[in-house]
C-alpha positions as CSV (number, residue, x, y, z in Angstrom):
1,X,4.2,71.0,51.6
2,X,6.6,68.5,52.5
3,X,4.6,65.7,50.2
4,X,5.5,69.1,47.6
5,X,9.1,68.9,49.0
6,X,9.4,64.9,48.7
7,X,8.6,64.8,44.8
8,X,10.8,68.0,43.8
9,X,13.9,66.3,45.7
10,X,13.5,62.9,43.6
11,X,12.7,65.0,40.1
12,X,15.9,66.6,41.3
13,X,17.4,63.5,41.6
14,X,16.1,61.4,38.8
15,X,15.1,63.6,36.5
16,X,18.6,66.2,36.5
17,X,20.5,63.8,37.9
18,X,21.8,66.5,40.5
19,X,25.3,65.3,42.2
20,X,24.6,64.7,46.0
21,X,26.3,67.4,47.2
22,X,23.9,69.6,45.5
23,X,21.1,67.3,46.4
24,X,21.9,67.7,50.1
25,X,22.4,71.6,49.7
26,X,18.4,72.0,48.2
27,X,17.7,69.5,51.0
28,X,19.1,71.7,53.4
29,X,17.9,74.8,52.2
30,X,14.3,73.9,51.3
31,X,13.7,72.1,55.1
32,X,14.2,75.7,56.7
33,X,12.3,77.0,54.3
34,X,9.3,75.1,55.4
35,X,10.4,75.2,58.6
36,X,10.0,79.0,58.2
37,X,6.7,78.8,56.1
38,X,5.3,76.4,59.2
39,X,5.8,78.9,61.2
40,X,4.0,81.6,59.5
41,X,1.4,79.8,59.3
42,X,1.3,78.8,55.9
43,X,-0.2,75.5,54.8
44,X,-0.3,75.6,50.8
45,X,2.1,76.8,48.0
46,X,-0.5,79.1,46.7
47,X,-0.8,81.0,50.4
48,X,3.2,82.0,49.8
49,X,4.1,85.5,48.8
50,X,6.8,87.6,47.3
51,X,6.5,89.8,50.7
52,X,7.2,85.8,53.0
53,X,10.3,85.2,50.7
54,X,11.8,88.1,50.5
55,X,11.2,87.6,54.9
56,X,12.8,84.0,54.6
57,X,15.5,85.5,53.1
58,X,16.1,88.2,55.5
59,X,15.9,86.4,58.1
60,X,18.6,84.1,56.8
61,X,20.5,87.0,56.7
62,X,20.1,87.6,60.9
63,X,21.2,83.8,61.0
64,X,24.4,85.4,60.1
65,X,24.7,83.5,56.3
66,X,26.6,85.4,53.7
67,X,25.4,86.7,50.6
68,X,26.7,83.8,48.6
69,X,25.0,81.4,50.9
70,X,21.4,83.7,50.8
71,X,21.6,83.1,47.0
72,X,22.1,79.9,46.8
73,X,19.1,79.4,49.0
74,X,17.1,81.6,46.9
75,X,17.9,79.7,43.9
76,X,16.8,76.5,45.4
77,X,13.4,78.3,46.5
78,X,13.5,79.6,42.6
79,X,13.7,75.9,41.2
80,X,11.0,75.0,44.0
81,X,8.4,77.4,43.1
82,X,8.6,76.7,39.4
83,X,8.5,72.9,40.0
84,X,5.4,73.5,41.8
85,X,3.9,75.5,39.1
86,X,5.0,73.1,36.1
87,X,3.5,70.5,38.2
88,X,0.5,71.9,38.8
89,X,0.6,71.6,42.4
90,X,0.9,76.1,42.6
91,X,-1.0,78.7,40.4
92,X,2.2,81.4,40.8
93,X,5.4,81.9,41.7
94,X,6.0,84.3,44.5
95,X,9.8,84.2,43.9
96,X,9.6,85.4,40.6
97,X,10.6,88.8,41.1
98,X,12.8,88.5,44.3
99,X,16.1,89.9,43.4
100,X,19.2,88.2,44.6
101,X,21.4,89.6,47.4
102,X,23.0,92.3,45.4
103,X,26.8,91.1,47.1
104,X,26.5,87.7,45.1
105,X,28.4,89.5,42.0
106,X,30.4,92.6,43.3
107,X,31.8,94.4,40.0
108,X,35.8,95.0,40.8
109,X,35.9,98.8,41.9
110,X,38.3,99.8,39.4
111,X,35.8,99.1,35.9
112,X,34.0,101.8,35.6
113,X,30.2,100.8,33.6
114,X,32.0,101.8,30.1
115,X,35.0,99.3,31.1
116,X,32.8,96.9,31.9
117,X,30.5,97.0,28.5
118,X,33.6,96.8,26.7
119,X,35.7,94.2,27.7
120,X,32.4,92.1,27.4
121,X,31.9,93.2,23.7
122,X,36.0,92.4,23.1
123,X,35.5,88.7,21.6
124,X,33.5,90.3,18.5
125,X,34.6,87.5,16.0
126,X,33.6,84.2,15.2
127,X,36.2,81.8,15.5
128,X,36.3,79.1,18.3
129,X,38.4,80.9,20.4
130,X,35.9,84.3,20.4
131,X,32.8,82.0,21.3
132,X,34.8,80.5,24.4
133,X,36.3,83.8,25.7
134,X,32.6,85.4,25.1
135,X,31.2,83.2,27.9
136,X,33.9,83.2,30.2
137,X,33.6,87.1,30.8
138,X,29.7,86.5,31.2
139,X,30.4,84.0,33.6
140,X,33.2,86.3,35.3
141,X,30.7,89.3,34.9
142,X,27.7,87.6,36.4
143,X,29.2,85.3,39.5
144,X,32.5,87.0,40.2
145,X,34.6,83.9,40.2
146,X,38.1,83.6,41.1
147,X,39.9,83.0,37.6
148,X,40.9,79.6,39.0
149,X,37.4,78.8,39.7
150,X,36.9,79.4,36.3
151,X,39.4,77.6,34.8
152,X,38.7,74.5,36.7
153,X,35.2,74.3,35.9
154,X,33.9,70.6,34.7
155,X,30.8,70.0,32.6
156,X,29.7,68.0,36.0
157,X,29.8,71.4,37.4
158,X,27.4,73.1,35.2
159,X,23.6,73.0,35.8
160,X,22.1,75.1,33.0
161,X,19.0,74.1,33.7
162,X,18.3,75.2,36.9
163,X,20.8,78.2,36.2
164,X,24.0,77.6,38.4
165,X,27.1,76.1,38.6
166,X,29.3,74.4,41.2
167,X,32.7,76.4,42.1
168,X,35.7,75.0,43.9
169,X,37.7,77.5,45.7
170,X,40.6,77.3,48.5
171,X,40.7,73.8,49.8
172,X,38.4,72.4,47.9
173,X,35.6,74.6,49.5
174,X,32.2,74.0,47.4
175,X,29.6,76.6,46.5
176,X,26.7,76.9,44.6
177,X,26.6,80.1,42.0
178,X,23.4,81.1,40.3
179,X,24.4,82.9,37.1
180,X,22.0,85.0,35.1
181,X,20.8,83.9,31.8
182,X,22.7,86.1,29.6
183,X,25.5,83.9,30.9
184,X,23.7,80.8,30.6
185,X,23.3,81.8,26.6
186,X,26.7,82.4,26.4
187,X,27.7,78.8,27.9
188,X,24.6,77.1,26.0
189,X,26.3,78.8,22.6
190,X,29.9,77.7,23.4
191,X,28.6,74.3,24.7
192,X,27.0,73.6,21.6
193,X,29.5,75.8,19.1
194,X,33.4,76.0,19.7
195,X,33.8,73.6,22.6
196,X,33.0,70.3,20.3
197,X,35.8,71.5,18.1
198,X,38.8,72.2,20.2
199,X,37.8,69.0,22.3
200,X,40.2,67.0,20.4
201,X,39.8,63.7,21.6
202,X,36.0,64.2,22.8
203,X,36.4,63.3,26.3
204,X,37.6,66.2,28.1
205,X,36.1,67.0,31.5
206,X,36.9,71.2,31.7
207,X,34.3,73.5,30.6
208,X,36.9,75.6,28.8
209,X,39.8,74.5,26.9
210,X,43.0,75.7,25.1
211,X,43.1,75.4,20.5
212,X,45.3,71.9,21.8
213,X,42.4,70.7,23.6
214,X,43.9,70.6,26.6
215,X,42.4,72.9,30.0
216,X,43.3,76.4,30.0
């Protein structure tokens, strides 16, 4: 397994061309995984199930790590597992249906369902402004960023293809957010759609920008 480990950290970094804080993060993460897996005896990828992750996990939780930090870890066992199985190396993925901690994206208490469905379905129209505020609520809705995490998101932050992002908060303090893939669509769209146009001189580094082209 940690032959397994070895290759998915270099595809990490070769291949996405991962910053090394988030290198070092999976790193992290994925040796006390095995570390855990070692211990239960487990020798092979295909020997893992859904029933040992979801134990990982839990006992990450007893560790005394947050939510946040339990999610992040699952995300790097996500992005493990399915390496494994694109490579061959694994026949399934037992993280495939393990469910996030549910804390990761706490709805503010004062939207009710209804509210929520609704201010989601407010940027209706299609001009470049719409496609922009579309994806910020589905980033909002599915991470529960700070506003000014959102606002100061870079494209260096974004990895879409693993399905996170990188948030700065107070002081500078890093995290790793997995968002779901509704709000991956809506960043993919935006990406690809309005952001190109209001980037004015084609160089800006902020994920979401003003009709000037300047960061919100």
């Amino acid at each position: 397994m940690e032959l397994y480990l070895d290759h998915f950290m270099n595809f990490l970094a070769v291949e996405r061309g991962l910053a090394q804080n988030t290198l070092d993060a999976y790193g992290r993460d994925l040796a006390r995984y095995l570390g855990f897996l070692e211990r239960q005896g487990v020798k092979a990828a295909d020997g893992i199930s859904p029933a040992m992750v979801l134990r990982f996990i839990a006992d990450l939780k007893e560790t005394g790590l947050g939510a946040r930090s339990r999610a992040r870890a699952l995300v790097a066992l996500r992005t493990f597992h399915k390496f494994l199985v694109a490579e061959k190396l694994a026949t399934t993925n037992p993280t495939a249906l393990v469910l996030a901690p549910k804390s990761i994206a706490p709805l503010p208490s004062t939207l009710s369902p209804r509210d929520v469905e609704a201010l989601l379905a407010s940027p209706q129209g299609q001009g470049l402004l719409d496609g922009r505020d579309r994806a910020m609520l589905e980033i909002l809705y599915a991470t529960g960023l700070r506003v000014s995490e959102l606002v100061g998101l870079r494209l260096i932050d974004l990895q879409l293809d693993v399905g996170y992002l990188t948030a700065f908060g107070k002081r500078s303090k890093q995290r790793i957010v997995p968002l779901g893939e509704t709000a991956v669509a809506a960043l993919r769209s935006y990406l690809g759609g309005a952001r190109p146009c209001l980037d004015k001189t084609g160089g800006s580094p902020v994920v979401f920008l003003k009709r000037s082209g300047a960061g919100l």
